[in-house]
N, C-alpha and C positions, 0 to 999 in steps of 0.2 A: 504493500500500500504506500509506503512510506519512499521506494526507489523507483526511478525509469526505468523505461522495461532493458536500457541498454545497461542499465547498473550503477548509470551516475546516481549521486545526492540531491536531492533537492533544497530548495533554498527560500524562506521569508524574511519579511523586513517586517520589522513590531518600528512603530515610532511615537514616543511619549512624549507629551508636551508637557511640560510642568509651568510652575508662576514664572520664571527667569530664563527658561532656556528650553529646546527639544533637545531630544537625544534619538538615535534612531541607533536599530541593531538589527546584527545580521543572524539569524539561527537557520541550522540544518534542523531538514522536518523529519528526521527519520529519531534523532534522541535530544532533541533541546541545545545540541553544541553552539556555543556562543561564540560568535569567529571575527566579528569587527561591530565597531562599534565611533562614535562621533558626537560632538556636543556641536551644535548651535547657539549661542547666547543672542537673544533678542535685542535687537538694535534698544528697541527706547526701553527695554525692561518694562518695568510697570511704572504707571502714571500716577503719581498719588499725590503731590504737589503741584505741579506744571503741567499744564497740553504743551506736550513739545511741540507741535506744528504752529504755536502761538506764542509761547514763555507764558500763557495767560496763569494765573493761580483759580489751581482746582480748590474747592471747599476740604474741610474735613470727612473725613469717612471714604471720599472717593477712592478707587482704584481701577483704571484704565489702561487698556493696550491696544495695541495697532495690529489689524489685520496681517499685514502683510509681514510681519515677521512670522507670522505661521508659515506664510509660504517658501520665506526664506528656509525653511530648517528644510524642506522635500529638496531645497534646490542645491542645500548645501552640506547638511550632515547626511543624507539617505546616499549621494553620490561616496562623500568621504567613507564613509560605511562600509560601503561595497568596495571599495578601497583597500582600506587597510585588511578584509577580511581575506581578498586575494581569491575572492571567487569568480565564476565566469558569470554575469550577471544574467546571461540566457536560459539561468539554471532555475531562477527568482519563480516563483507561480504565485505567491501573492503580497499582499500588505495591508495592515491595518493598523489605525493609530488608536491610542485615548488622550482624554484631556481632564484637566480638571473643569468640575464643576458647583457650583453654576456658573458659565462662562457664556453670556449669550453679547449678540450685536445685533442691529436689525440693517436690514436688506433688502434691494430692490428683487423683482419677481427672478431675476436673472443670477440673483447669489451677490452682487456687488455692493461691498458695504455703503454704508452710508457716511463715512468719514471720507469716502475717493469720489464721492460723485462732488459735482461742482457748487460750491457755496454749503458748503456742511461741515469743508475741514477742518473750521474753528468755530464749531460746536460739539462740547464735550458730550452729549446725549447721543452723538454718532458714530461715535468709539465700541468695543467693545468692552462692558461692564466684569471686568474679572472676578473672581468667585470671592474674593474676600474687599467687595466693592459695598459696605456698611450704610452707605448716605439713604438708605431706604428704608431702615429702620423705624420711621416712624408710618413707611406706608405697612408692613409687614405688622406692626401695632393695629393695625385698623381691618387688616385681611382677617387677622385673629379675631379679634373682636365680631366682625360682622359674620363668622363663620359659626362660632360659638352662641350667638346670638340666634342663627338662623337653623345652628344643628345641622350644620351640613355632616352628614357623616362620611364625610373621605375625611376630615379632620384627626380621629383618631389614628388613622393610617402613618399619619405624621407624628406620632406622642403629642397629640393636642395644638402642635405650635407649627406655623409657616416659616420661612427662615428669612430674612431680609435678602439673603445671600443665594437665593433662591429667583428661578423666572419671574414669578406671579410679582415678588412687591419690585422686583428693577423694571419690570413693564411698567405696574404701577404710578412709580418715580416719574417714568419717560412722560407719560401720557401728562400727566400733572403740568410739569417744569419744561418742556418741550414739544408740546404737542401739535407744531409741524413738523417734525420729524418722525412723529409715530402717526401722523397722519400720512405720511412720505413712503412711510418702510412698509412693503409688501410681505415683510415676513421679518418672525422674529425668531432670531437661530441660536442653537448650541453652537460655540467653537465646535467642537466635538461630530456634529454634521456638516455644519462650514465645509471643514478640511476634509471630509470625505468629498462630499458634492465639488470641491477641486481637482479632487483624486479624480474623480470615476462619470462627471457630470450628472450626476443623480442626487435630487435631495429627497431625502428621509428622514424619520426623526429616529435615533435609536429608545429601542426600549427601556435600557436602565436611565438615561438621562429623561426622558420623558414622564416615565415612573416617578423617580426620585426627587427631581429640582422643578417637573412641571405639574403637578398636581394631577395624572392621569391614572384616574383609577378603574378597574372593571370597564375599561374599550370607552369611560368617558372625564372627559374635562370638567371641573367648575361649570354653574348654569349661566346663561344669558342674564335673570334675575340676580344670580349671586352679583355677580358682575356689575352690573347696573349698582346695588345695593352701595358696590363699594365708589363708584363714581360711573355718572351718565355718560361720559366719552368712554369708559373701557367695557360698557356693552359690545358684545360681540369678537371681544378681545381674541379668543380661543378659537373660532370659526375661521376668523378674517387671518389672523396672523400667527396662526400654532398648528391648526389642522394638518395635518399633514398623513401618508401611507408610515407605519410604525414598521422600523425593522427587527428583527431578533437580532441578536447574539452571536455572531460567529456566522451570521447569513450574507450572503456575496450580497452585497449594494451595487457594483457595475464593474464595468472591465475597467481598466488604467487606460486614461483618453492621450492621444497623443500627446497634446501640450504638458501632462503629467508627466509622461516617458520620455519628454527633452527636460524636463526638471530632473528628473533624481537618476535617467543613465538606466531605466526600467524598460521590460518590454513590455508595447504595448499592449490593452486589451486583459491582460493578469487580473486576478480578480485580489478588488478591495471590498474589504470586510466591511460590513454595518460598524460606527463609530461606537465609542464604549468609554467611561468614563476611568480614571486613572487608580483609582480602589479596586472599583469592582474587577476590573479585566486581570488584577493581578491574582486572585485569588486562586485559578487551578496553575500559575506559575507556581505557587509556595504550595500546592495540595493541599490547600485548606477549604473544601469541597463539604466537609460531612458534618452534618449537626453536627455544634457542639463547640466547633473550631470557628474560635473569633481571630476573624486577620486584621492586624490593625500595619496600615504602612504610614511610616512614621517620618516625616519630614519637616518641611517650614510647619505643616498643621497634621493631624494624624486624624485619618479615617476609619472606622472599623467596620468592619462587613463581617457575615456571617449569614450562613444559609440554615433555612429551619422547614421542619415538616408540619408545620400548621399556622396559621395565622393568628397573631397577636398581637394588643395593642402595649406598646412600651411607651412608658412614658419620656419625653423628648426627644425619642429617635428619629434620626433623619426619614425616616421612612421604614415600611417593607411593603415590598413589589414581588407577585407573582412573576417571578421568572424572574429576576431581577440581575440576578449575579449568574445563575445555571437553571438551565427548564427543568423542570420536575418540584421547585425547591419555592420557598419564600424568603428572597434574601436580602434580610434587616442592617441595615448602617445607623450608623452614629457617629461621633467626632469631635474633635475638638480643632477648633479654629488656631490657635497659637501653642507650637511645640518649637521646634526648634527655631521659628521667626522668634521666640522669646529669648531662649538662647543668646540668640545671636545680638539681642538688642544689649542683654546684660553685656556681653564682650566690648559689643561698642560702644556703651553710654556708660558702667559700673564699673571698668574694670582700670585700676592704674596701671600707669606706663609700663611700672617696673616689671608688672606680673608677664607684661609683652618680652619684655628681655631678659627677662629670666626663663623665659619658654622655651624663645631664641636659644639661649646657650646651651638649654638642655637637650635640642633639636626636637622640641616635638611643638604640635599646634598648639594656642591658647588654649584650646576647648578641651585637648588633653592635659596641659598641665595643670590647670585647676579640677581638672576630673579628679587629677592625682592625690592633687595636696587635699579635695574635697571629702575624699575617701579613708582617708589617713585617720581620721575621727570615727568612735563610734556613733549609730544610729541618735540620735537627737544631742550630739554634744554644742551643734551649732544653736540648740535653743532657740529654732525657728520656724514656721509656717505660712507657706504662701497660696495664695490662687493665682490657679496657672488663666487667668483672665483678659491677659491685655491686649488678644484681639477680639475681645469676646467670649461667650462663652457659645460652643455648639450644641452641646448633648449634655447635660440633660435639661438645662434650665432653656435653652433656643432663645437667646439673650445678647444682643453683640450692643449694646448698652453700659454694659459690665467691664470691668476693668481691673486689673490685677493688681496684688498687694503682696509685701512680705510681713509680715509680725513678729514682732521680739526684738528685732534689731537695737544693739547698743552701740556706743562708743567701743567695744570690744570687737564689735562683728568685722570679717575680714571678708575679701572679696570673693574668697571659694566656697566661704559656709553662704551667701545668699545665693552664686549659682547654685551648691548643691539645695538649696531648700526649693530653688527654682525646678529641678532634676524633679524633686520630690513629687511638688507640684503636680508638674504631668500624668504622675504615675499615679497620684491621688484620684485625678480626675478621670483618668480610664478607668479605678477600680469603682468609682462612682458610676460609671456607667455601666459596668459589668455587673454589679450588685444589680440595678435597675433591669437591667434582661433578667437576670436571675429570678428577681422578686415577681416577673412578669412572666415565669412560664418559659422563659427561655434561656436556659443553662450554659453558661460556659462553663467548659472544660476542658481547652489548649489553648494558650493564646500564642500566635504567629503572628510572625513579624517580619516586614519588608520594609525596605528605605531606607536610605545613609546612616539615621542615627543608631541602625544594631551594628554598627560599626564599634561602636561605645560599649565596649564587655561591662563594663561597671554599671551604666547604665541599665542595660538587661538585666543583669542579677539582681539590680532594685526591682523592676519591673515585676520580675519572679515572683520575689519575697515582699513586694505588694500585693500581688494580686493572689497569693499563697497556689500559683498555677504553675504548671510547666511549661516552659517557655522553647519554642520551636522556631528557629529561624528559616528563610529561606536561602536556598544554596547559589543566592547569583546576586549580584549588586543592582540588574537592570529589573526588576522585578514587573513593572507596569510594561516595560518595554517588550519582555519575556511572553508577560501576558498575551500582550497585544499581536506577536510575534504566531502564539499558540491558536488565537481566533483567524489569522490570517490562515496558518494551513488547514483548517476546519474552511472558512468560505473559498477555500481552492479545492475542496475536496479531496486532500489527503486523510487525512481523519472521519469517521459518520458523526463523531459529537464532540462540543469541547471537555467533556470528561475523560473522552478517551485518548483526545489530545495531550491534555494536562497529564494525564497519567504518562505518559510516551516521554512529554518534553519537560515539565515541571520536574523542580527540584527542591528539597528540604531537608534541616538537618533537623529531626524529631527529637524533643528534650533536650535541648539545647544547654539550658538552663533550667536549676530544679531550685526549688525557694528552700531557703534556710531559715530552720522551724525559730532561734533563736533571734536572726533579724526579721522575722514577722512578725514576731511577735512588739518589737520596739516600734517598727511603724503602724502596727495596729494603734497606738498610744496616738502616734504622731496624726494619722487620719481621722481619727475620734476629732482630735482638734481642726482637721482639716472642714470636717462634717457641718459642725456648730459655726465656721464664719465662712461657707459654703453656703447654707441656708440661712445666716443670720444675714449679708449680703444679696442674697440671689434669690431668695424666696419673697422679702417686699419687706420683711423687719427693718430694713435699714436701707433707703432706695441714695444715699449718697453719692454712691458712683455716678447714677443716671442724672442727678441732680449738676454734678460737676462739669458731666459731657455737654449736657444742654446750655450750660454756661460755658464752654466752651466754645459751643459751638455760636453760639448768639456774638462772643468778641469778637468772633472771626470772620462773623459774617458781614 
């Protein structure tokens, strides 16, 4: 199945797009061999201050990117790829990306954004709204509201709450604060279909992003009345500019169109996969496929996905979707908006010089030497707890209002005991979410892990002996890419299913890490307190945070 009848190898291209950059990889379909591989960094990155085609100053909360660096990564890591991996590229039989999401833009009927057509360049409402693009917050307030009011029952589908960070409230926003541009736009798109419908000239919507970020439940959308309820121009919102034919999961959406095949050095015609979001496509890379196994890939923000044999409602999860992650299954996500973007914030704004040239001499990265010195200390010696808050929060409160804190801090505290309490943080907030499946009928029982940060052994082994779980890594750094790689040879028809793909090409190192009953017991202590200003903060006892934002945002405006 898996070789030409002449006994060559065959060959897919998986390409993940993440917030900062694509990466595109080359795997053999016959065992998952990983043989080339390439980074893209997006020309303007993300926009969260300035419209670069303006110097204009975007608001608070915004986050914005440019189409056309998507295209840049087919034209220039998918060739470099095929490159470095030193294959014959006639060998290729298909390709499939994911993205993050919710990544939408809106579009003329022809796919052409709305930031390239003429007189819209310097309007930020024609950009593409990137997934952790906050400014809608206060329409996802009123989605909630008006849905709970009215008993919509796709509601509980969602743990009660819409996500600002979600389709429904950045439409919402558009129509509002722009609305000749959403009078303008023919269609309102995932990245995630976008870049397929370039691939292959076919638009479709994929089924996990449509599920998950656009409110489509049992074959239907939000009603006309819902709609209306929430504002009289976004009547018919879902008809006019969402409707669309729904693809599966590892289902061919069209062949590679010429113009494709002079971007990325592909042959024409090959088939591209239905698009898929950058969580869920990696889950039969890591074989975290079977009740029970929560995959959380863990990067700037951490997703977690998990597939189950019956439907249920969890409270603040991003969702669950029939078919969502693999057919046959109901597969429930969650998340947390800020993982290692917090990380990274303490390095850049917390941390003294000295600690940078002492790292230096020791030759290893910042973020390893204070792992180092962080670790040196037993379990609560730094005297501290924080919420991992400061993009937000995802799961379980569905709150990007919220905003992170550490407590305890003295004149004593050093600059590794607040990353490590930041470390902690994290691993707090996923076992807050896991508890919350748990309490809801839905057990975990392996948590796996894909993305940069299980690079961090120290890391993990918290995670472990947080979550008193055994801890499974996956065996490949490109994990969404791997994914994405394994649904390509499924819509080429090497594989009948992506299960049996994943089993073929996916890799995992099972038990990776095993919790230690002695440090579980010490962050059991440290979470109790995590709990109490978790809910004394997030649950409405003490609404400060949102009080500070809103005055934030009023100076700025």
């Amino acid at each position: 199945m898996s070789e030409q009848p002449d006994g060559s190898d065959r060959y897919v291209i998986g390409v993940d797009y993440g917030t900062l950059s694509g990466r595109a990889l080359v795997v053999r379909v016959s065992d998952g061999a990983e043989l080339g591989t390439a980074v893209h960094e997006y020309e303007h990155a993300v926009m969260d201050t300035t419209l670069a085609a303006t110097g204009a100053a975007l608001p608070p909360e915004w986050a914005l990117q440019d189409p056309n660096d998507y295209r840049e990564v087919l034209r220039r890591a998918v060739p470099e790829a095929i490159k470095n991996s030193g294959i014959d590229p006639s060998l290729v039989i298909g390709i499939a990306t994911d993205f993050t999401a919710s990544t939408p833009l809106p579009v003329l009927a022809d796919g052409t954004p709305l930031c390239e057509v003429d007189g819209f360049r310097d309007r930020p409402h024609a950009y593409v709204k990137l997934w952790k693009h906050h400014a809608g917050q206060g329409q996802a307030d009123r989605i909630n509201a008006v849905a709970r009011e009215r008993g919509e029952s796709w509601l509980p589908r969602y743990g009660g709450f819409i996500s600002s960070e979600w389709e429904y409230a950045k439409a919402l926003q558009l129509v509002e604060e722009d609305p000749e541009i959403f009078a303008r736009m023919d269609l309102w798109v995932e990245a995630a279909d976008w870049i397929i419908w370039q691939l292959c000239g076919e638009y479709l919507r994929n089924a996990c992003t449509a599920g998950y970020k656009g409110i489509l439940q049992d074959g239907a959308y939000p009603s006309e009345e819902f709609e209306a309820a929430l504002n009289p121009a976004f009547k018919g919102f879902a008809a006019t500019k969402l409707a669309h034919r729904i693809g599966q999961l590892g289902e061919r959406a069209g062949g590679l169109t010429a113009e494709a095949a002079a971007w990325t050095g592909l042959p024409e015609g090959i088939a591209v996969a239905v698009g898929n979001v950058d969580a869920h496509v990696t889950a039969p890379a890591a074989k975290a496929v079977e009740p029970g196994q929560m995959l959380a890939i863990m990067g700037t923000s951490t997703c977690h996905v998990m597939n189950g044999t019956s439907l249920a409602e969890v409270p603040g999860m991003c969702g669950v979707v029939d078919g969502g992650i693999m057919e046959g299954f109901f597969g429930y996500e969650a998340g947390q908006s800020g993982v290692g973007d917090i990380f990274a914030w303490y390095v850049a704004n917390q941390v003294p010089g000295r600690y940078f040239d002492e790292a230096k001499a020791a030759g290893k990265s910042i973020h390893q030497y204070l792992t180092d010195l962080a670790f040196e200390e037993p379990v609560g010696a730094h005297g501290l707890v924080a919420l991992d808050w400061h993009n937000g929060n995802r799961s379980v409160l569905v709150d990007t209002a919220l905003s992170g804190i550490i407590v305890g801090q003295t004149l004593a505290t050093r600059a590794e005991q607040g990353y490590r309490a930041l470390l902690e943080a994290t691993a707090f907030g996923t076992r807050t979410i896991v508890e919350t499946f748990k309490a809801s009928g839905v057990p975990v029982t392996e948590f796996v892990v894909a993305g940069g940060l299980l690079k961090n052994k120290a890391l993990m082994q918290m995670y472990s002996d947080v979550l008193r779980l055994p801890l499974s890594t996956i065996a490949s750094d490109q994990g969404p890419a791997l994914g994405s790689a394994i649904h390509a040879a499924v819509a080429a028809g090497a594989y009948a299913s992506v299960a049996e793909a994943g089993n073929a090409m996916g890799r995992v190192e099972r038990g990776a890490y095993q919790p230690n009953e002695e440090a579980a017991k010490a962050y059991d202590a440290l979470f109790a307190e995590y709990t109490l200003l978790h809910d004394y903060f997030g649950r409405g006892a003490n609404d400060v945070m949102k009080r500070l934002k809103a005055r934030r945002r009023e100076v700025l405006a």
